[in-house]
N, C-alpha and C positions, 0 to 999 in steps of 0.2 A: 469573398475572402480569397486571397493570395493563396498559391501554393506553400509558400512558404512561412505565414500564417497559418496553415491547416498543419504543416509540418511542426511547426513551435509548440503548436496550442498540442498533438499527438506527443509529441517527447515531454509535455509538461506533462500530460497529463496520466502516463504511462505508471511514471514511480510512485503515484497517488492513489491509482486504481490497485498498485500490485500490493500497496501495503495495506489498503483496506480490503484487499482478499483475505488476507491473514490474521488482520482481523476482526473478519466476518468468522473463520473458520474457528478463531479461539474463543470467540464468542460460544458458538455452536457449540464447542466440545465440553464447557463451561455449562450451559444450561443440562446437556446431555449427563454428566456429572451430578448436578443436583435434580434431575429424575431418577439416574438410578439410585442416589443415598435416599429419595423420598419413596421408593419400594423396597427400603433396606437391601440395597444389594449388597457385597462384600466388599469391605475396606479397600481391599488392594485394589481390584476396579477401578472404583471411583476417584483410588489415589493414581492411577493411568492415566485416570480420561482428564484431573487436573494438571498433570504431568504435560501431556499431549498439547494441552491450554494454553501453557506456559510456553511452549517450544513454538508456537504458533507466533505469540505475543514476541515473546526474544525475536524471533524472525522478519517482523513485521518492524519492528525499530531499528535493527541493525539494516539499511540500504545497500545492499551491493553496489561496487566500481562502477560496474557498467550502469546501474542507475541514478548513479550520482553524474556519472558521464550524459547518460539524457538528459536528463535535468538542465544540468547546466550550461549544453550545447541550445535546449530549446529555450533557456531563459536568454540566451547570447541573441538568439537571432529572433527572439520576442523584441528585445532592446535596439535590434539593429534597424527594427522595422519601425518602431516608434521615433527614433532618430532619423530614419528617412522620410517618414509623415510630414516630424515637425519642419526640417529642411526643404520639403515640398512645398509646406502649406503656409 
């Protein structure tokens, strides 16, 4: 693979990995939530640790500029490369 293939397939793959950190994380806080209500812990708590869930989630959907900027720079030069394939080959 091309440098610039390794590069494309790295900026694609960057904003896919960051949003599924997020939610990995809301996931996590979500089960951690229904442990603590199944050792009756206290209301507010576990209305935190849903809270926290959610902010993880909201985060995870909304993409930042600059990853919408990767994205789009490594889908350009995915395209640029498949365009000079075909014209090679």
């Amino acid at each position: 693979m091309t440098k610039a293939g390794l590069v494309s397939d790295a900026l694609i793959l960057a904003p896919a990995i960051w949003a599924c950190s997020f939610l990995l994380r809301s996931r996590w806080y979500e089960r951690e939530a229904d442990r603590l209500l199944a050792r009756n812990a206290d209301e507010h708590t576990v209305q935190l640790k849903r809270e926290e869930a959610r902010y993880y989630q909201d985060f995870a959907r909304v993409m930042p500029n600059y990853m919408l900027a990767a994205l789009t720079l490594g889908l350009a030069i995915r395209a640029f490369l498949i365009i000079a394939a075909m014209m090679a080959g």
